[in-house]
C-alpha positions in Angstrom: 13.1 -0.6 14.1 12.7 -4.0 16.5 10.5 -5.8 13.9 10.8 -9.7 13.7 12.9 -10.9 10.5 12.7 -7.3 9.0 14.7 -6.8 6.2 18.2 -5.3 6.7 18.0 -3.4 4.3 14.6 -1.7 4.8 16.2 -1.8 8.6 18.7 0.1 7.8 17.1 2.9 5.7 14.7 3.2 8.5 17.8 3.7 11.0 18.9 6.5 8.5 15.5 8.4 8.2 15.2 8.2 12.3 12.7 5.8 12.3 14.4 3.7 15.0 10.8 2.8 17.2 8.5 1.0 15.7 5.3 2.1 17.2 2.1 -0.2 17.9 0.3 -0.1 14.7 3.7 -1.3 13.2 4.5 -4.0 15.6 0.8 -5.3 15.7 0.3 -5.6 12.4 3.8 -6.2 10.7 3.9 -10.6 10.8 0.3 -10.4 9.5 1.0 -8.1 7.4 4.1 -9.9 5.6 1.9 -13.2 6.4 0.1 -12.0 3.1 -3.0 -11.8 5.4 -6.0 -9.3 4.1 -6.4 -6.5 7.1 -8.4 -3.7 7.7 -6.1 -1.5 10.0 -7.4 1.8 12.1 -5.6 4.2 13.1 -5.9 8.4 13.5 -4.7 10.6 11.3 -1.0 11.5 11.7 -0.3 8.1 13.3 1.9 6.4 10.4 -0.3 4.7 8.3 1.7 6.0 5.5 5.0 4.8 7.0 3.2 1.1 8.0 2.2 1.4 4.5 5.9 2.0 2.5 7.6 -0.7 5.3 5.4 -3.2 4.5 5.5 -2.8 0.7 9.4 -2.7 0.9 9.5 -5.8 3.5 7.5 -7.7 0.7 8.5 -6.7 -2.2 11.9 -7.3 -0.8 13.8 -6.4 -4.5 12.9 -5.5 -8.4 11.5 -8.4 -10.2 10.4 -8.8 -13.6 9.0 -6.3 -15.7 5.4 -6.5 -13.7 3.8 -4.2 -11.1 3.4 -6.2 -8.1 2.2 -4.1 -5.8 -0.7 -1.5 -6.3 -0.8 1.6 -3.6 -4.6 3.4 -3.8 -4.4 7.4 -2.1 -6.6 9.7 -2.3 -5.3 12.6 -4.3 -2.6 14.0 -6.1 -0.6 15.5 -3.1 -0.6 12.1 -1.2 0.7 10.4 -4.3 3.3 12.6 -4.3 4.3 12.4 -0.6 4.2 8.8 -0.7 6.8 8.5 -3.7 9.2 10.9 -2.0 8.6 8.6 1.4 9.1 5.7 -0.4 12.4 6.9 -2.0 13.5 7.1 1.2 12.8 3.6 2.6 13.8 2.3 -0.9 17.2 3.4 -0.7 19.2 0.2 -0.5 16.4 -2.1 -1.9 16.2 -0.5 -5.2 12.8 -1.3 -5.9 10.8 0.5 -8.6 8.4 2.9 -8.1 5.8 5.2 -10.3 3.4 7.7 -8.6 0.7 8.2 -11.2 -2.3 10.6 -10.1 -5.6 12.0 -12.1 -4.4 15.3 -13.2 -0.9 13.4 -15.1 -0.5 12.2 -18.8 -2.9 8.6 -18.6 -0.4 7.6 -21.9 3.2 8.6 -20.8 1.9 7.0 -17.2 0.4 3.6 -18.7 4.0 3.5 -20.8 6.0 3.6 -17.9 4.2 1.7 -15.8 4.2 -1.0 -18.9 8.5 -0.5 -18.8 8.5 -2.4 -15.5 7.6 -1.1 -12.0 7.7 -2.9 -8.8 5.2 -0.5 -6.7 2.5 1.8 -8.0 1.0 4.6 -5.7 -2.1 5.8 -7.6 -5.4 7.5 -7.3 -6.9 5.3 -9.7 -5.6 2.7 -12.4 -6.3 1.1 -15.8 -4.8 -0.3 -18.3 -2.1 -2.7 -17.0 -1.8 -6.3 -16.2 -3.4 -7.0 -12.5 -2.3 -10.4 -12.9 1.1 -9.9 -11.0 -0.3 -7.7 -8.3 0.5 -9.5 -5.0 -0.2 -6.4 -2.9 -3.8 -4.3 -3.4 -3.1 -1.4 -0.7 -5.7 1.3 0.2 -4.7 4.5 2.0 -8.3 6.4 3.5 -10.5 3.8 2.5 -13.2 5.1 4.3 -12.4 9.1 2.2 -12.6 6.5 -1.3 -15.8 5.2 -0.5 -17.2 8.9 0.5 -16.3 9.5 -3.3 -18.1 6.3 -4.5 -14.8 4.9 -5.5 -16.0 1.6 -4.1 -16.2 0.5 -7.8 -13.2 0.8 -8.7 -11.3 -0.9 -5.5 -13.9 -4.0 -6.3 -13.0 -4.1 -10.3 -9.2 -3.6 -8.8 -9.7 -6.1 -6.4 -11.3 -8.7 -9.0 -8.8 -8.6 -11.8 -6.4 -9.3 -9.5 -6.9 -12.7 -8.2 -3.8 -13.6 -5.9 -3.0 -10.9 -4.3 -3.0 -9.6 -0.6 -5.5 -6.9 0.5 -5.0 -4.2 3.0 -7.0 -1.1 4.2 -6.1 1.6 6.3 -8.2 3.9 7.8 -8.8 6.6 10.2 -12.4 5.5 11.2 -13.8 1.5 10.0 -17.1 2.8 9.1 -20.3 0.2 8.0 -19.2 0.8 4.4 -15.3 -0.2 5.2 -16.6 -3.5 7.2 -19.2 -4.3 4.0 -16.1 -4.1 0.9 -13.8 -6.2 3.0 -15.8 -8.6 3.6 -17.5 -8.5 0.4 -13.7 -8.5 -1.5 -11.3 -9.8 1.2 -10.4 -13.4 2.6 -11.2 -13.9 6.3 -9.8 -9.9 6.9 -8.3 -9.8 10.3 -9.2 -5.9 12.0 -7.0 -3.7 13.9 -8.1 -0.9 15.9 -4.9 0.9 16.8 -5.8 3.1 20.0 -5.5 6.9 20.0 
């Protein structure tokens, strides 16, 4: 992919998976993105939010560090989790970044263990019981399908226990209720409506 100071070796993983053209949402919103910016980005279904998602995490987290999870990926269910870990293998290839899928219907002790070993990226449905502190990436996939659920409450307690971190939404539609939690959670979030 042509993206500006992209790392080489996300670039090249991306080569290998035949993901050679970065498409708009990618190229509008990959310097604000790795800027650290809080966004609220739109795009339909089937369009790479997903993809936008994993590059983005990669380009940032750039390699393992510590023993901390540093960035935090919200999806809706169980399936998605698990789509989004195989993805991310894939994109993760020659960064070697660590990554722990943990959904509502796994083991909340064996998953808060591991997660407590050391993981760089966490894609989950919900969370607890870890240190938020060293989250510099809050991501939520469907933001608009989480606050159908009334999951807004937990994406605010998220959001508040972890103080310096980046926020990003994507979504298929930026309904009333997605505009009111960024702006009621997010710094000055910048809006992109990708069109169809």
């Amino acid at each position: 992919m042509q993206l500006k100071k992209i790392n080489p070796n996300l670039q090249k993983a991306l080569i290998e998976n035949d993901l050679i053209e970065a498409n708009e949402m990618q190229h509008e919103t990959f310097s604000t993105i790795k800027s650290g910016a809080d966004a609220v980005i739109q795009s339909i279904s089937g369009s790479g939010k997903t993809t936008t998602i994993l590059l983005n995490v990669i380009q940032r987290m750039e390699k393992p560090v510590g023993e901390s999870t540093r960035a935090l990926v919200l999806v809706q269910n169980k399936e998605k989790v698990m789509a989004a870990v195989e993805q991310f293998k894939k994109l993760n290839h020659y960064t070697n970044l660590r990554v722990f899928g943990v959904h509502e219907k796994g083991d909340i002790d064996y998953d808060k263990n591991q997660i407590s070993l050391g993981m760089d990226v966490n894609d989950m449905f919900s969370s607890a019981g870890f240190n938020m502190n060293t989250i510099k990436m809050l991501v939520v996939d469907d933001i608009e399908e989480m606050l159908r659920k009334r999951e807004d409450t937990i994406i605010q307690r998220l959001s508040m226990s972890a103080e310096k971190t980046q926020r990003l939404f994507f979504c298929s539609q930026i309904t009333e209720r997605v505009e009111i939690l960024a702006d009621r959670i997010m710094i000055e979030p910048l809006f992109f409506e990708m069109e169809d």
